[in-house]
C-alpha positions as CSV (number, residue, x, y, z in Angstrom):
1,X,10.7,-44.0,-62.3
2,X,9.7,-43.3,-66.1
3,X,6.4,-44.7,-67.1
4,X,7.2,-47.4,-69.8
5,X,8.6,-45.3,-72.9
6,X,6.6,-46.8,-75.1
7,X,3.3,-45.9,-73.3
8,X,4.5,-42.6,-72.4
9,X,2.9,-40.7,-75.6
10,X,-0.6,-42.5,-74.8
11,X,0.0,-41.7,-71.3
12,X,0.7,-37.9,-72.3
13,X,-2.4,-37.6,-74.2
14,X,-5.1,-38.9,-71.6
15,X,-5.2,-42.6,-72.6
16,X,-5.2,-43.8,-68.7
17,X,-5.7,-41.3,-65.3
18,X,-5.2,-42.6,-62.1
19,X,-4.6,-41.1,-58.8
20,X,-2.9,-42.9,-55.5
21,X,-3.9,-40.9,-52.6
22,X,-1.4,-41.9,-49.5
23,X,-2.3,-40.4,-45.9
24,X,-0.7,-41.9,-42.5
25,X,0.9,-43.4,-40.4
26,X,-1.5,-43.0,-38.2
27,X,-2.6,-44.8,-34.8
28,X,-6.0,-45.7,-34.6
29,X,-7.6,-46.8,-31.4
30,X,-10.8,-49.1,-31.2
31,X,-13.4,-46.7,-31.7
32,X,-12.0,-44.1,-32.9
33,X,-12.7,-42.2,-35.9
34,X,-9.8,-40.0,-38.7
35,X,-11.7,-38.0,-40.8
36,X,-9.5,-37.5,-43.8
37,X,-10.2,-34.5,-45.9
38,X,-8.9,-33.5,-49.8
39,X,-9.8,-31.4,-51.9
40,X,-10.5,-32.2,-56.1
41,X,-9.8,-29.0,-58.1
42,X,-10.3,-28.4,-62.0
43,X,-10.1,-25.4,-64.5
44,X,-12.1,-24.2,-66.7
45,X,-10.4,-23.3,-70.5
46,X,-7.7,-24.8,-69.8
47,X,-6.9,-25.3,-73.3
48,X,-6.4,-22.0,-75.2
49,X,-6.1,-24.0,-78.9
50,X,-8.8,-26.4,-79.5
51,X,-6.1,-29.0,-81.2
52,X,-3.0,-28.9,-78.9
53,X,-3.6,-32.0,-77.8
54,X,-1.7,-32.7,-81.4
55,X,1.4,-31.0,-80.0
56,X,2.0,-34.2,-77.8
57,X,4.1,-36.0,-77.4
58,X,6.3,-34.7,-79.5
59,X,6.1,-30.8,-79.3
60,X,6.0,-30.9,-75.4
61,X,6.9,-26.9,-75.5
62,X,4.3,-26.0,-78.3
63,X,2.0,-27.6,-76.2
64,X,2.3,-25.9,-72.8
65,X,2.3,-22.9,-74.7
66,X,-1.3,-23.4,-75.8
67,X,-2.4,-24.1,-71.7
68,X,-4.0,-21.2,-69.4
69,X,-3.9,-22.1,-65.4
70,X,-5.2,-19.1,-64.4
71,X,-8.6,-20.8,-63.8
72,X,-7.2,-23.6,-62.5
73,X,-4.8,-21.4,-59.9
74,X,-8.2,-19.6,-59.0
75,X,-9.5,-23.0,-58.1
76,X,-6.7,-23.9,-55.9
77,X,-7.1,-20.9,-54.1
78,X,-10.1,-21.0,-53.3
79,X,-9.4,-24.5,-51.9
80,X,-7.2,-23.5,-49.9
81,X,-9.4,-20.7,-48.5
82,X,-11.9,-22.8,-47.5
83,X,-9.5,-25.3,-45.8
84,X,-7.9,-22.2,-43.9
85,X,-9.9,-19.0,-44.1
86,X,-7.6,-16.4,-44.5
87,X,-7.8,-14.0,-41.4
88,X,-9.9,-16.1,-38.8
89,X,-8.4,-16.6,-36.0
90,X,-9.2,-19.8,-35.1
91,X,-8.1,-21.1,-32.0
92,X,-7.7,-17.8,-30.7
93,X,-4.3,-17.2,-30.2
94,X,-4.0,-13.8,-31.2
95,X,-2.8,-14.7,-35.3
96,X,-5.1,-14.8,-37.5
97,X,-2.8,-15.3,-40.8
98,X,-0.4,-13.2,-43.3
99,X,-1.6,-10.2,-44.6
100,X,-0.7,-7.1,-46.5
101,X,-1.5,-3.5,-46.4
102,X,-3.3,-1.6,-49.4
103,X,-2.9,2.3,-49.1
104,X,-5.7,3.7,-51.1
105,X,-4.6,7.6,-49.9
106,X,-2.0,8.7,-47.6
107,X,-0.9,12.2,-46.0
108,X,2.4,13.5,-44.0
109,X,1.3,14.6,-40.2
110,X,3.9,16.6,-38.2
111,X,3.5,15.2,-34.8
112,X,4.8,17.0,-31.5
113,X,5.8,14.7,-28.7
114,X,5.2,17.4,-25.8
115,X,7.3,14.7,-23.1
116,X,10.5,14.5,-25.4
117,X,9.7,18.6,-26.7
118,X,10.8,16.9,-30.0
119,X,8.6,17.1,-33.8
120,X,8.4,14.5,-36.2
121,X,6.7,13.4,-39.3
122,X,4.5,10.4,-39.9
123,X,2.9,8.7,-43.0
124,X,-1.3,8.3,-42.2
125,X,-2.7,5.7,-43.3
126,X,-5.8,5.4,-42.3
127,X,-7.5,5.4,-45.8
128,X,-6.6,1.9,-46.5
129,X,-7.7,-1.5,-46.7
130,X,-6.1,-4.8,-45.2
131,X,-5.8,-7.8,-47.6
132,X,-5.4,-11.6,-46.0
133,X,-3.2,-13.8,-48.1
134,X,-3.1,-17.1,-45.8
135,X,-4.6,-18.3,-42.3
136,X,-3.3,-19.1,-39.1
137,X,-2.8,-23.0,-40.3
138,X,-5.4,-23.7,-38.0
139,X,-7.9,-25.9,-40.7
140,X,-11.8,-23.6,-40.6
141,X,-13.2,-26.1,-43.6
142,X,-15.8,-23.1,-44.4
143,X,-17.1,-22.2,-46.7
144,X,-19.0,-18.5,-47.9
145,X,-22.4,-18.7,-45.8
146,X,-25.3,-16.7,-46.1
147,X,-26.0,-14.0,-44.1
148,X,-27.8,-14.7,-40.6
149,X,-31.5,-14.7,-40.9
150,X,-33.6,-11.8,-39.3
151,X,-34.9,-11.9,-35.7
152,X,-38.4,-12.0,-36.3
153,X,-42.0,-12.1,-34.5
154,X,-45.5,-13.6,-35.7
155,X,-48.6,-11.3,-34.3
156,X,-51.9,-13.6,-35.3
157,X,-55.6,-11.8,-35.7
158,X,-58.8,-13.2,-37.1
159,X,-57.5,-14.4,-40.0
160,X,-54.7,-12.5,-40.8
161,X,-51.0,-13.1,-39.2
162,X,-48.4,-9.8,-39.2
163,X,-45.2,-10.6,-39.4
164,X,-42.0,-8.4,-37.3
165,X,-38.4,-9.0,-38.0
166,X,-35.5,-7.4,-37.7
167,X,-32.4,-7.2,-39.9
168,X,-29.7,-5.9,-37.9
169,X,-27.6,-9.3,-38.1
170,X,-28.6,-9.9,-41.1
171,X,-27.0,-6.4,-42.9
172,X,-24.1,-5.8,-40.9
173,X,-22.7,-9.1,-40.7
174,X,-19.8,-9.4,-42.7
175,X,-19.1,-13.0,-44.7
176,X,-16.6,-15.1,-42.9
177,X,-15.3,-16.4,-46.0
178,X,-15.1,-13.2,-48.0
179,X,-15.1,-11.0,-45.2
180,X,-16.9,-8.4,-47.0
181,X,-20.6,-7.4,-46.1
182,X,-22.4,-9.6,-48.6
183,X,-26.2,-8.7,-47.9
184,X,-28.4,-8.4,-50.4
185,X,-32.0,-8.7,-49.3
186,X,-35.0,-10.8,-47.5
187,X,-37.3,-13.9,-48.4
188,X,-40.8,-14.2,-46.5
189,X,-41.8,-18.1,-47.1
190,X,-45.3,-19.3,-45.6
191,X,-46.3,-23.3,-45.5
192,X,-48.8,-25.5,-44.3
193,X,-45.9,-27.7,-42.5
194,X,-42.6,-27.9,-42.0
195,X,-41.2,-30.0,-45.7
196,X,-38.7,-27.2,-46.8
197,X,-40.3,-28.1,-50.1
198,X,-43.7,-27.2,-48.9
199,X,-42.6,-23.0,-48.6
200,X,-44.0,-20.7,-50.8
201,X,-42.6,-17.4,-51.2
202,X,-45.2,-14.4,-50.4
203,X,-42.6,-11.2,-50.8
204,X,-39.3,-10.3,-51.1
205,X,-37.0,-7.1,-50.9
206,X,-33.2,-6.4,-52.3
207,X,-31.4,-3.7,-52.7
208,X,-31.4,-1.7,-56.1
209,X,-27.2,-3.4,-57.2
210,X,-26.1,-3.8,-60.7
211,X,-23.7,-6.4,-62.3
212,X,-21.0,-4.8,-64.7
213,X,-19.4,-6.9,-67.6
214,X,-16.3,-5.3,-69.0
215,X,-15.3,-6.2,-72.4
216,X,-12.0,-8.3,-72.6
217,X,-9.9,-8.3,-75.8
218,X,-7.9,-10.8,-74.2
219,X,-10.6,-13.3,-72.4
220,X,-9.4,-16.8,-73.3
221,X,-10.9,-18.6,-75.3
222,X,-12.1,-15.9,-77.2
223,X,-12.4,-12.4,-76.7
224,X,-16.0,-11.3,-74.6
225,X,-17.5,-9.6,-71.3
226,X,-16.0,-10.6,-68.1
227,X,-17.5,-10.3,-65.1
228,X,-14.9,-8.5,-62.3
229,X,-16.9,-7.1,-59.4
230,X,-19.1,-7.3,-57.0
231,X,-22.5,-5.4,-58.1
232,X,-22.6,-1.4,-57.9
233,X,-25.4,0.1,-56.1
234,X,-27.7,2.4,-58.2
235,X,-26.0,5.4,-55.8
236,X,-22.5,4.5,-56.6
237,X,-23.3,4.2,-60.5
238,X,-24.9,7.2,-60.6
239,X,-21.7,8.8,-59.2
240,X,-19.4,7.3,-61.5
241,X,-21.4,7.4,-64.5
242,X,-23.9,9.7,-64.2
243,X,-23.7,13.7,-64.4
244,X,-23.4,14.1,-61.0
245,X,-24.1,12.0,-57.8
246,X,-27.9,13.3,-57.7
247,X,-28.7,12.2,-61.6
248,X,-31.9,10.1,-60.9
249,X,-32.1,10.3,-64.8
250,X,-29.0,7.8,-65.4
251,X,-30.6,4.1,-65.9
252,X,-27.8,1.3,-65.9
253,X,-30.1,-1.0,-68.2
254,X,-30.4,1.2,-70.7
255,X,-27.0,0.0,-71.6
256,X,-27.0,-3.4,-72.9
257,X,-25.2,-6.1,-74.3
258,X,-26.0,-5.0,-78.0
259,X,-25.7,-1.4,-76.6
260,X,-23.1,-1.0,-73.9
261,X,-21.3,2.0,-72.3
262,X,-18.3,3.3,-73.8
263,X,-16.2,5.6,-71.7
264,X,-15.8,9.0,-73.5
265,X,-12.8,9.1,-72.0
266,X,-11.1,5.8,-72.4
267,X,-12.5,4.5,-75.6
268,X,-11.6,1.3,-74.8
269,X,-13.6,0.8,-72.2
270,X,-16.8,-0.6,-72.7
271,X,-19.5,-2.8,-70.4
272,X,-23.0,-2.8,-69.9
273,X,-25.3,-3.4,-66.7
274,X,-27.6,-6.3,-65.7
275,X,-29.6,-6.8,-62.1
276,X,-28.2,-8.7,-59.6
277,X,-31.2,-9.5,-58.6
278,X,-35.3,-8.5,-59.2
279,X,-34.3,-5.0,-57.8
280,X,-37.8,-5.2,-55.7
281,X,-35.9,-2.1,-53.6
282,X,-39.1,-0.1,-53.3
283,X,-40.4,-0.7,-50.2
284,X,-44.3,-0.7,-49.8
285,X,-44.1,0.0,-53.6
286,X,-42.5,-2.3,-55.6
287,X,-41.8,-5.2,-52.6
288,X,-45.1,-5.3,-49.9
289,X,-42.2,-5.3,-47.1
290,X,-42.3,-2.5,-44.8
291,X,-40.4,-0.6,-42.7
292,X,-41.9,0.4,-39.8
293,X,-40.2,3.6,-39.2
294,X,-39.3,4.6,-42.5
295,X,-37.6,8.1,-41.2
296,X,-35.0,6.7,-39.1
297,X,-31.7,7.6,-40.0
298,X,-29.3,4.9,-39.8
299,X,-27.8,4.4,-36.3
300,X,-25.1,6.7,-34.9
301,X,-23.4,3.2,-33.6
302,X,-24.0,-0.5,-33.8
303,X,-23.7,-1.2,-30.4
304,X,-27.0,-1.1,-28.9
305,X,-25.7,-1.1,-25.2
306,X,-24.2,2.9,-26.6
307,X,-26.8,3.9,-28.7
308,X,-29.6,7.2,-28.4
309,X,-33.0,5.6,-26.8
310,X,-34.5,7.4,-29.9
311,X,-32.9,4.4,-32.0
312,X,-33.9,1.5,-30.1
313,X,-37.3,-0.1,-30.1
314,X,-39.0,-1.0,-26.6
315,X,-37.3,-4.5,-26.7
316,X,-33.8,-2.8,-27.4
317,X,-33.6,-3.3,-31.4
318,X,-32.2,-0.7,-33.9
319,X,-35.6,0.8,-35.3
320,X,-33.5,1.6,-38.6
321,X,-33.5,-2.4,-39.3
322,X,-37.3,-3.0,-38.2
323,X,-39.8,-4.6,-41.1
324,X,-43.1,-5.8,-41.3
325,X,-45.6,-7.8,-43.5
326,X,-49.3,-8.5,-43.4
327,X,-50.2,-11.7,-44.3
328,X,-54.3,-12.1,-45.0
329,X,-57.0,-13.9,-46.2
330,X,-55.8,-16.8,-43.9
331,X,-58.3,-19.4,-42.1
332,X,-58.0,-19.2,-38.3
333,X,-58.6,-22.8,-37.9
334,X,-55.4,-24.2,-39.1
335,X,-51.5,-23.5,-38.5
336,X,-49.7,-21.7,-40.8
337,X,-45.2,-22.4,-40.9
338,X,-43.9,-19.0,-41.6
339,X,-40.0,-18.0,-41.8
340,X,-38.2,-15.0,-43.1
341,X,-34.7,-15.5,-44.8
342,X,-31.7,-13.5,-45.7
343,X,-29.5,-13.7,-49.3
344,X,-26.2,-12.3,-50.5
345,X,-25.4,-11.9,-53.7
346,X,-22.7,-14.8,-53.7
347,X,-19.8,-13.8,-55.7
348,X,-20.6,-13.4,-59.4
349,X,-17.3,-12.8,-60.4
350,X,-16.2,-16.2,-59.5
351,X,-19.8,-17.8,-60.3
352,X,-20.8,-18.7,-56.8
353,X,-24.1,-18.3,-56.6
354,X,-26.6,-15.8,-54.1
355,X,-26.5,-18.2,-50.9
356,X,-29.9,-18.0,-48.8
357,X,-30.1,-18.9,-45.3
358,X,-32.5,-22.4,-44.4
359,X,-36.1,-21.3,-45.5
360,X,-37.0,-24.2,-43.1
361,X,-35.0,-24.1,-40.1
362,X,-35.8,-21.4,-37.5
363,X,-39.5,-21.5,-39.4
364,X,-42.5,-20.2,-36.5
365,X,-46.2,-21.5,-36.5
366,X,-49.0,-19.8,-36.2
367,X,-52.8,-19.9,-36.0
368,X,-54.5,-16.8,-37.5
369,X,-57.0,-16.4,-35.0
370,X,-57.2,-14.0,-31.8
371,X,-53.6,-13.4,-30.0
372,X,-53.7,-14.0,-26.2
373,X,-53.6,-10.4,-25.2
374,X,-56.9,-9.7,-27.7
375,X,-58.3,-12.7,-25.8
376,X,-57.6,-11.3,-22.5
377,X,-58.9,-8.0,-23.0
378,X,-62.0,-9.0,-24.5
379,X,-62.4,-11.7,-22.1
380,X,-63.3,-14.0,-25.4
381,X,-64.6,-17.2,-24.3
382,X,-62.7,-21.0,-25.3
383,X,-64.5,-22.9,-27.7
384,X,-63.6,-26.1,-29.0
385,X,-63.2,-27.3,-33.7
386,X,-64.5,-29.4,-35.2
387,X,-67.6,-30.3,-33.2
388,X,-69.0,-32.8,-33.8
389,X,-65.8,-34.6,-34.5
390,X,-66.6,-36.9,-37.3
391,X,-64.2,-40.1,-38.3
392,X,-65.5,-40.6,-41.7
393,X,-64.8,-36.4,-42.6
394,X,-61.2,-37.5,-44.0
395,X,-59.9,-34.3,-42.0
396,X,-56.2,-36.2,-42.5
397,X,-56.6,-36.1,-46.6
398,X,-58.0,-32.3,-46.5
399,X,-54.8,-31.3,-45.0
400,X,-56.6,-30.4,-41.4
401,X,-54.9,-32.8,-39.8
402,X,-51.5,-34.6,-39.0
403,X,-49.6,-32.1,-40.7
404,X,-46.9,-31.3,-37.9
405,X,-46.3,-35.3,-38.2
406,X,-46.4,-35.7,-41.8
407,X,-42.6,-35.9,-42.7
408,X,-43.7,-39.1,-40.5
409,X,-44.3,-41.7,-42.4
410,X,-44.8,-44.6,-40.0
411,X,-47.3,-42.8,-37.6
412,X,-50.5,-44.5,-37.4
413,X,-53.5,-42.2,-38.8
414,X,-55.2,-42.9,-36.0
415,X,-52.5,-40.9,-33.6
416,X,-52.6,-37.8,-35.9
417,X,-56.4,-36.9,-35.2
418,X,-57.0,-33.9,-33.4
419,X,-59.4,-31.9,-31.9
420,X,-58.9,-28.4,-31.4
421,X,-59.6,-25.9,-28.2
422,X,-59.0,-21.8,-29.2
423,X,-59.4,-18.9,-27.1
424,X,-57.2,-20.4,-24.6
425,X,-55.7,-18.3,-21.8
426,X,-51.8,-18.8,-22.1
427,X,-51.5,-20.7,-18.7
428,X,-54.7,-23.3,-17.8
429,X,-55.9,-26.6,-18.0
430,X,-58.3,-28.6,-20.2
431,X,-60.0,-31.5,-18.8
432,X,-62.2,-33.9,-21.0
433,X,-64.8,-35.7,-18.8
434,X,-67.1,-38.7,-19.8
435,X,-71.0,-38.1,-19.1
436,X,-70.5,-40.5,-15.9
437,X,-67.9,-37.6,-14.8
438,X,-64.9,-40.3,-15.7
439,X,-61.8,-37.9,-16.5
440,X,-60.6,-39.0,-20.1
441,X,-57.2,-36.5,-20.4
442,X,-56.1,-33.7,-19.0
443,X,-53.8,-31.4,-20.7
444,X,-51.5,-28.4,-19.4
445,X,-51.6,-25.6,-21.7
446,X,-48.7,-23.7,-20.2
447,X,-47.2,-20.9,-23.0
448,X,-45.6,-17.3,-23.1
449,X,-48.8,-14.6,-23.6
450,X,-46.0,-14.0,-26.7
451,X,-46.4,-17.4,-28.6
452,X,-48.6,-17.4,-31.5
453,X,-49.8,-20.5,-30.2
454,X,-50.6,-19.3,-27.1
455,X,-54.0,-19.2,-27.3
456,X,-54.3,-22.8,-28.8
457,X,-54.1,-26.8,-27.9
458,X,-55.1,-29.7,-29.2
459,X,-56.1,-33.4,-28.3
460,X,-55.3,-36.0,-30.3
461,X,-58.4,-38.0,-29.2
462,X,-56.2,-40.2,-27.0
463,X,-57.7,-40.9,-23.9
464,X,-55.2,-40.9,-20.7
465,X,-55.1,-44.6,-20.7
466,X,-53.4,-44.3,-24.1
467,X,-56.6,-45.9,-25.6
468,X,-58.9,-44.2,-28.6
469,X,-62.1,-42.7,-27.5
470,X,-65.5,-44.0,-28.4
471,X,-68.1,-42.4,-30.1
472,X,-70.4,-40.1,-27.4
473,X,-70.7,-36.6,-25.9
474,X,-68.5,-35.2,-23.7
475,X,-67.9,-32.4,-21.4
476,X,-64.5,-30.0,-21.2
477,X,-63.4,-27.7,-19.1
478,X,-60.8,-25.0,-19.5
479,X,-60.0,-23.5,-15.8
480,X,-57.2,-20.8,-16.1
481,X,-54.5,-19.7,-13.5
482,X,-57.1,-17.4,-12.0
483,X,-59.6,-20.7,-11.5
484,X,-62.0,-19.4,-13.8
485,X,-63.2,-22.1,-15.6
486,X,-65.2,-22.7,-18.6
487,X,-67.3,-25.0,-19.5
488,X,-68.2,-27.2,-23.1
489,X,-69.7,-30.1,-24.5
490,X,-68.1,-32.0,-27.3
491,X,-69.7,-35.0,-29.7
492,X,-67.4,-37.4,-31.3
493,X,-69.0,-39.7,-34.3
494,X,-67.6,-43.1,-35.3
């Protein structure tokens, strides 16, 4: 039906907006839940002339003259993309979407079937690319995602904690959304718990990639710079716009938006260069990340099972991807969170932004103090912090307490106390005894020689009756797998 005619100009204009969204029949069992999914899209510049909302109602054709969708087609796309990513295969039947073909180069190859004695000719196409237009209809509901965070590995010392990882995931997965390899560099985040807004970020490395905007006499709604690709690489500039591939003398910023580039060839093409990123590509120069074998050629294959022992690390890792960081000045009496991200540079063209994986998920603690193989070897002795354990010392307000519990609000104070034993070999058990011999807890300190917590335990001044201790001294005892067993005396103050 017509909305009332003599509403229909107010209607036309924007004067009322309302959307009836039907889904169903459906049969819904007792229980059960429908999750109902829609997606809201919107366009930017939509309107090319400022006033064409005077065109309605009576100049319906001026009007859609004056309208651009390609924003709002974009949109849609994408939408649709995320609902059904175009060329997963989800439920793993074998189709995985449309698709079509680009042929970037091709060549004619005479072919001689020897069986048949006959010669033909075939097209080659192997320099090409494969574009996905649709899905399988399967729904993914994804998203672009950041690339997987780095394996990595926390070695503790006296006051200093080294951190491992390695980026193999991280730089040769490709995006499921975009489907192109997105990688763009590392994060390294240290904390004093385990509140993502607690991280602080110590370092960070990305590759040397530069964002070209390309002047368009036709960019709606006025004429400016347009953002079209992903960034360039400092190498692949250099080869399109310096004198040669080798021309370490061609700097992208030096054109700029007041300055740009102008193609002495095709006058009409002009842009200039900005960073992606901070461009801290140096590594050990203008990043304090690492590599810890900074000769090794990138692997001859990605498939470590296949690849030359030369190019795998002890615990079967590509050494090409290995980094490392030093962490220092740390005190060995408290735990530190630490956790080492990956970022991509998003998709500037479109505005999406660099995604980053969870700086708080996957985090590691560690205690900056002896590792369990430097305990073994020197066969340091356990000793037990503080001591004398003092209640009024507000260890809880100076941060050297309850901090694994503080996202916690509800916890008494009185069960986040802790007293803590160091030195620890990775399997024993520590024992807390009264002076009248009583046994007050026992604890089984039972971790990989690997953990950077191995060496480390505390007691949270519970006795094993679940009642708090008293003020008084007491004994310990740390007696390891091989029944050595060591011996302390602890005071506790009211």
């Amino acid at each position: 039906m017509l909305p009332p005619q003599d509403r229909a100009g107010d209607y036309a204009d924007g004067f009322d907006t309302r959307y009836l969204l039907s889904f169903g029949p459906f049969n819904i069992n007792p229980g059960e839940n429908l999750p109902i999914s829609f997606s809201y899209v919107g366009g930017e510049h939509f309107h090319v002339n400022p006033h064409n909302l005077d065109n309605l109602p009576n100049n319906p054709d001026e009007y859609y003259k004056n309208i651009d969708f390609s924003s709002l087609a974009t949109n849609s796309s994408w939408s649709a993309k995320v609902y059904d990513n175009p060329g997963v295969d989800t439920d793993s039947d074998g189709y995985a979407g449309e698709f079509f073909v680009c042929v970037f180069d091709s060549e004619i190859v005479v072919v001689h079937d020897t069986i048949n004695d006959t010669t033909y000719t075939v097209v080659d196409t192997t320099l090409s690319d494969t574009l996905w237009t649709e899905g399988d209809g399967v729904p993914d509901f994804r998203g672009a995602s950041p690339p997987p965070a780095p394996d990595f590995w926390l070695e503790p010392s006296q006051g200093a904690i080294r951190i491992r990882f390695n980026g193999f995931r991280s730089e040769t997965t490709k995006d499921g959304f975009s489907r192109i390899k997105d990688f763009e560099g590392y994060r390294i985040y240290i904390a004093r718990d385990e509140r993502a807004s607690s991280f602080t970020m110590l370092a960070s490395y990305d590759i040397e990639d530069y964002n070209k905007y390309v002047w368009n006499d036709f960019k709606k709604p006025q004429p400016g710079y347009d953002l079209l690709n992903t960034p360039f690489t400092i190498d692949s500039l250099r080869c399109l716009y310096g004198d040669s591939c080798n021309d370490t003398s061609f700097n992208p910023l030096q054109y700029t938006r007041s300055s740009p580039y102008v193609n002495p060839l095709f006058p009409d093409s002009v842009f200039y260069f900005e960073p992606q990123n901070f461009n801290a590509s140096v590594l050990g120069v203008s990043t304090p990340i690492r590599k810890i074998y900074p000769n090794q050629p990138y692997p001859s294959t990605l498939n470590p099972d296949s690849a030359k022992p030369d190019e795998l690390t002890e615990d079967g890792y590509f050494k090409y991807f290995e980094y490392e960081f030093d962490i220092n000045n740390l005190m060995p009496t408290v735990p530190y969170w630490i956790n080492v991200t990956a970022f991509d540079f998003g998709s500037p063209e479109s505005g999406l932004r660099s995604l980053e994986s969870s700086i708080s998920n996957g985090a590691k603690d560690a205690y900056a103090s002896d590792s369990a193989n430097y305990v073994l070897s020197n066969n340091l002795k356990a000793y037990v912090y503080p001591n004398p354990y003092r209640y009024d010392a507000d260890y809880f307000d100076l941060g050297y307490e309850g901090r694994e519990d503080i996202q916690n609000s509800n916890k008494s104070r009185d069960r986040l106390r802790a007293i803590h034993f160091a030195n620890l070999p990775p399997k024993c058990t520590i024992k807390i005894f009264s002076l009248d011999g009583d046994l007050i807890r026992e604890i089984q300190h039972d971790k990989d020689p690997s953990d950077p917590t191995a060496t480390h335990d505390q007691w949270d001044l519970i006795t094993r009756n679940t009642q708090m201790t008293v003020s008084g001294l007491y004994y310990w005892t740390v007696e390891a797998d091989n029944q050595e067993t060591q011996i302390g005396k602890l005071v506790i103050i009211m």
